[in-house]
Kinemage of the C-alpha trace (Angstrom):
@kinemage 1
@onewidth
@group {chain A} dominant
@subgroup {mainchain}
@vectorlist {calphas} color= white
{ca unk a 1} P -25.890 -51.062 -6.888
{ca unk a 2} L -24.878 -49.506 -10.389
{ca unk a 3} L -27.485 -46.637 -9.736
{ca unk a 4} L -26.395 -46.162 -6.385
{ca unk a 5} L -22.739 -46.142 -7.499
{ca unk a 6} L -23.802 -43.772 -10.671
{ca unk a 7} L -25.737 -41.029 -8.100
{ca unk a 8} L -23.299 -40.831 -5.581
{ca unk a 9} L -20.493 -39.958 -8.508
{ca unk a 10} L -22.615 -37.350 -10.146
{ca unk a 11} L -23.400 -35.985 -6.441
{ca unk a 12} L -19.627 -35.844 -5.483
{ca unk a 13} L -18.860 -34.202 -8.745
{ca unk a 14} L -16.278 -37.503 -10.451
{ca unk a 15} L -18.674 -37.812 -13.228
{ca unk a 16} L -21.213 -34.967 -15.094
{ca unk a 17} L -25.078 -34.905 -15.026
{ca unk a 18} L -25.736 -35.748 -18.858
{ca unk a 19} L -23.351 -39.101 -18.206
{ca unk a 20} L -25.269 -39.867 -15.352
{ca unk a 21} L -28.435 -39.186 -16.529
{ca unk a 22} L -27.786 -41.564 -19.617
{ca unk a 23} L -26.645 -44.222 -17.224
{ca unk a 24} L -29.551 -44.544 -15.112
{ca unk a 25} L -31.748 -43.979 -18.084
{ca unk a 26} L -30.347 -47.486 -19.628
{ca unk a 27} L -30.306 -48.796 -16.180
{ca unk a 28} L -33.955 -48.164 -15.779
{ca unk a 29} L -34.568 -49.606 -19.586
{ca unk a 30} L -32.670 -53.178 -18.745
{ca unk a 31} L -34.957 -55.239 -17.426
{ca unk a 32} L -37.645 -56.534 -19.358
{ca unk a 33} L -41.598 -57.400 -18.695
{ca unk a 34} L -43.765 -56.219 -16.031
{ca unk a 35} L -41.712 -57.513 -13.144
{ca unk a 36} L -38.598 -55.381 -14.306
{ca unk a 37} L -40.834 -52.530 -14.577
{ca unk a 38} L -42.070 -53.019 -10.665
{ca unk a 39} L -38.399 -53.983 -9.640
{ca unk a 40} L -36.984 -50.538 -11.073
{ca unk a 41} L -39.516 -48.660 -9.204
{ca unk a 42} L -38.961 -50.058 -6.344
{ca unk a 43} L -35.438 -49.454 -6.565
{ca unk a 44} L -35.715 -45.477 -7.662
{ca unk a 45} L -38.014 -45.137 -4.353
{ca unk a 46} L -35.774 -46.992 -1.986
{ca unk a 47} L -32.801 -44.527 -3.879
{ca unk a 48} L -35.078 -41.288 -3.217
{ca unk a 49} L -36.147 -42.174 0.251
{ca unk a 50} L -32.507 -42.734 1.296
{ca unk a 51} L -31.778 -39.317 -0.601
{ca unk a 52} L -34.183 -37.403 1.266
{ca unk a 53} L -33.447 -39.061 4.557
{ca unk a 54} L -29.741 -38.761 4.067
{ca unk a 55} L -29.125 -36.054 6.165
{ca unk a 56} L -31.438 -37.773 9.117
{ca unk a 57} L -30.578 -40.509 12.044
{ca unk a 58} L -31.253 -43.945 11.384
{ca unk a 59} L -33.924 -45.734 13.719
{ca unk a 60} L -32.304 -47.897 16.053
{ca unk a 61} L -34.625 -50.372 14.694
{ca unk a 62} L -33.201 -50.167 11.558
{ca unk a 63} L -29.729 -50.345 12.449
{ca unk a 64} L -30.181 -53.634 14.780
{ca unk a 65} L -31.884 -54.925 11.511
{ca unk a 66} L -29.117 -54.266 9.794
{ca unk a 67} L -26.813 -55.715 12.435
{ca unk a 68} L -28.865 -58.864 12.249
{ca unk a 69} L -29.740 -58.980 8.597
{ca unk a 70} L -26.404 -61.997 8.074
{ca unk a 71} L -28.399 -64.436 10.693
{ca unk a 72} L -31.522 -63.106 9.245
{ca unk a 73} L -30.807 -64.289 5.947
{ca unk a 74} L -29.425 -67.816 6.884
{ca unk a 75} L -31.888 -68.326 9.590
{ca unk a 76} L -35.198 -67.505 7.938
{ca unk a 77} L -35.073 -70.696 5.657
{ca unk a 78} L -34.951 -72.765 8.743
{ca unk a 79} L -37.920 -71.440 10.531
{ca unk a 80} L -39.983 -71.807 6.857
{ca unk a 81} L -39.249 -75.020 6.894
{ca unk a 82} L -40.500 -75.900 10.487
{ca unk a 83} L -44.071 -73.818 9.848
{ca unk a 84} L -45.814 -77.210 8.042
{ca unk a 85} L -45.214 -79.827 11.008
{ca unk a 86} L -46.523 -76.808 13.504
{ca unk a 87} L -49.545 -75.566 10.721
{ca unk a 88} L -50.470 -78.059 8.270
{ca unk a 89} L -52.138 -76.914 4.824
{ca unk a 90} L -51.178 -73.191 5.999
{ca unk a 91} L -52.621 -72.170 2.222
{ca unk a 92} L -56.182 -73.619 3.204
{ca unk a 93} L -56.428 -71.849 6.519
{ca unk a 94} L -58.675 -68.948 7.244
{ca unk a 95} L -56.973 -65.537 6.629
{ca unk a 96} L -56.324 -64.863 10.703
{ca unk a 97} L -54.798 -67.848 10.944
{ca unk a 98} L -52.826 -67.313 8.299
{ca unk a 99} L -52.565 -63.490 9.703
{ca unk a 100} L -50.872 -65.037 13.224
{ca unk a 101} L -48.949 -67.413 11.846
{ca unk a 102} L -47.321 -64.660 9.517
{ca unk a 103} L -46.793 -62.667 12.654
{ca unk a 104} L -45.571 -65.826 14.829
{ca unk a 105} L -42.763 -66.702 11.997
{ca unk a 106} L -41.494 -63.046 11.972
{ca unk a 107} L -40.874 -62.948 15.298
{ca unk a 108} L -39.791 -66.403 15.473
{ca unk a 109} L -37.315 -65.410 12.952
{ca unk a 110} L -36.321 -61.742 14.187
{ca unk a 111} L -35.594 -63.352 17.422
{ca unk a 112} L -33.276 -66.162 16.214
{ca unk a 113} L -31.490 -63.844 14.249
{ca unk a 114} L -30.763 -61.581 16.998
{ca unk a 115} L -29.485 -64.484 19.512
{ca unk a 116} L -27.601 -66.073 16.638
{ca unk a 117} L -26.077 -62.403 16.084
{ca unk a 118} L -25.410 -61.976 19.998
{ca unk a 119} L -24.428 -65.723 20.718
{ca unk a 120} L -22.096 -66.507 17.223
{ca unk a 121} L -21.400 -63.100 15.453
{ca unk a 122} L -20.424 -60.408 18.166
{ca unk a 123} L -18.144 -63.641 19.555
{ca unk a 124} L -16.666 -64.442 15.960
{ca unk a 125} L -16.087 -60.280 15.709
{ca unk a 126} L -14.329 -60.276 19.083
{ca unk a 127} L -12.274 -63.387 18.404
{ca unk a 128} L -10.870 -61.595 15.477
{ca unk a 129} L -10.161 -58.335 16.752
{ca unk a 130} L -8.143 -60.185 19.620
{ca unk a 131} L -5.935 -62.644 16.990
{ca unk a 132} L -5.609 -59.285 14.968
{ca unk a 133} L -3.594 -57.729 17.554
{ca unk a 134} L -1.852 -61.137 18.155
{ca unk a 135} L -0.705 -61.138 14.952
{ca unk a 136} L 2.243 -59.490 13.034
{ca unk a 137} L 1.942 -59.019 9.723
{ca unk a 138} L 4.612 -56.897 8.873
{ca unk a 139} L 7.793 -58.718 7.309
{ca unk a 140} L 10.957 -57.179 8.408
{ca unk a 141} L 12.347 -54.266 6.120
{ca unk a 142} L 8.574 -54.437 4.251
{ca unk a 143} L 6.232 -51.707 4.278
{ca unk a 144} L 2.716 -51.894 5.060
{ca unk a 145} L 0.014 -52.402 2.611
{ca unk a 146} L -1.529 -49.020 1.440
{ca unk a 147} L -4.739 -48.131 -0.071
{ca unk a 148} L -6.104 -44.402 -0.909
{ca unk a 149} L -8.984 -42.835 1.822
{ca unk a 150} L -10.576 -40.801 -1.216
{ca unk a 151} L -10.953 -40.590 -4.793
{ca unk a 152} L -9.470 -37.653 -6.775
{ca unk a 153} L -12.297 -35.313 -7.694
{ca unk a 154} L -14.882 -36.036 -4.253
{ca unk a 155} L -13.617 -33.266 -2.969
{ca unk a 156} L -14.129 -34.784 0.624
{ca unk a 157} L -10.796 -34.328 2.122
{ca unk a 158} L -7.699 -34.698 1.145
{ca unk a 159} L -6.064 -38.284 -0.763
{ca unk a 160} L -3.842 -39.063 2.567
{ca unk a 161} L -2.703 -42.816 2.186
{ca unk a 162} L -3.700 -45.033 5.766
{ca unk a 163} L -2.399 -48.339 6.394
{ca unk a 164} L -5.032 -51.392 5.738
């Protein structure tokens, strides 16, 4: 997230290239063995894929994943956990079975997610949006909250101030 945070600075002009470079040099030196080695790698090609495909449209595949990642993430736990009673000693099966079952749990899971993001999220979202405009939160004779659209220095517009 630092490197990300570092890039987009040095791309938007806020900070120089030496600082930045110097940054994601010690960035890239932090973690320690082989696994921080494969972990940093992984992270500078996720960084340069999404650099070179900045300009593009996202899959719709890739957005609903994203949609769904929340339920994904609580969700997948509770499917792993159901996979012994349904294939015992998975580890000591031959690879296809392991193959389908690997392929069974992923859509097991990806379809979970997506009716616990359709059935529970969307609702929760809507449910907010409607006590939102319910709600009053301005105090008489107190202005609203405030909070600055840009930083000084993007140069992406210009610093208006918008209510929260």
């Amino acid at each position: 997230m630092f490197a990300g945070t570092v890039i987009y600075r040095c791309q938007h002009g806020s900070i120089g290239r030496g600082p930045a470079l110097l940054s994601l040099a010690l960035v890239a030196c932090s973690p320690a063995g082989d696994r921080g080695a494969s972990t940093v790698l992984a992270v500078v090609g996720t960084f340069l894929l999404a650099y070179v495909l900045r300009q593009r449209e996202i899959p719709a595949v890739l957005t609903w994943l994203g949609r769904v990642s929340y339920s994904l993430y609580l969700l997948h736990v509770v499917v792993l956990f159901l996979l012994p009673p349904v294939v015992p000693s998975l580890g000591t099966q031959p690879w296809p079975t392991r193959a389908l079952t690997g392929l069974a749990y992923l859509i097991t899971v990806l379809a979970f997610a997506g009716l616990s993001y359709r059935m529970v999220e969307q609702l929760g979202q809507a449910l907010g949006r409607l006590l939102i405009r319910k709600i009053d939160f301005t105090l008489p004779g107190r202005p609203l909250a405030t909070t600055q659209r840009a930083l000084p220095g993007t140069r992406r517009g210009e610093n208006r101030r918008e209510s929260v």
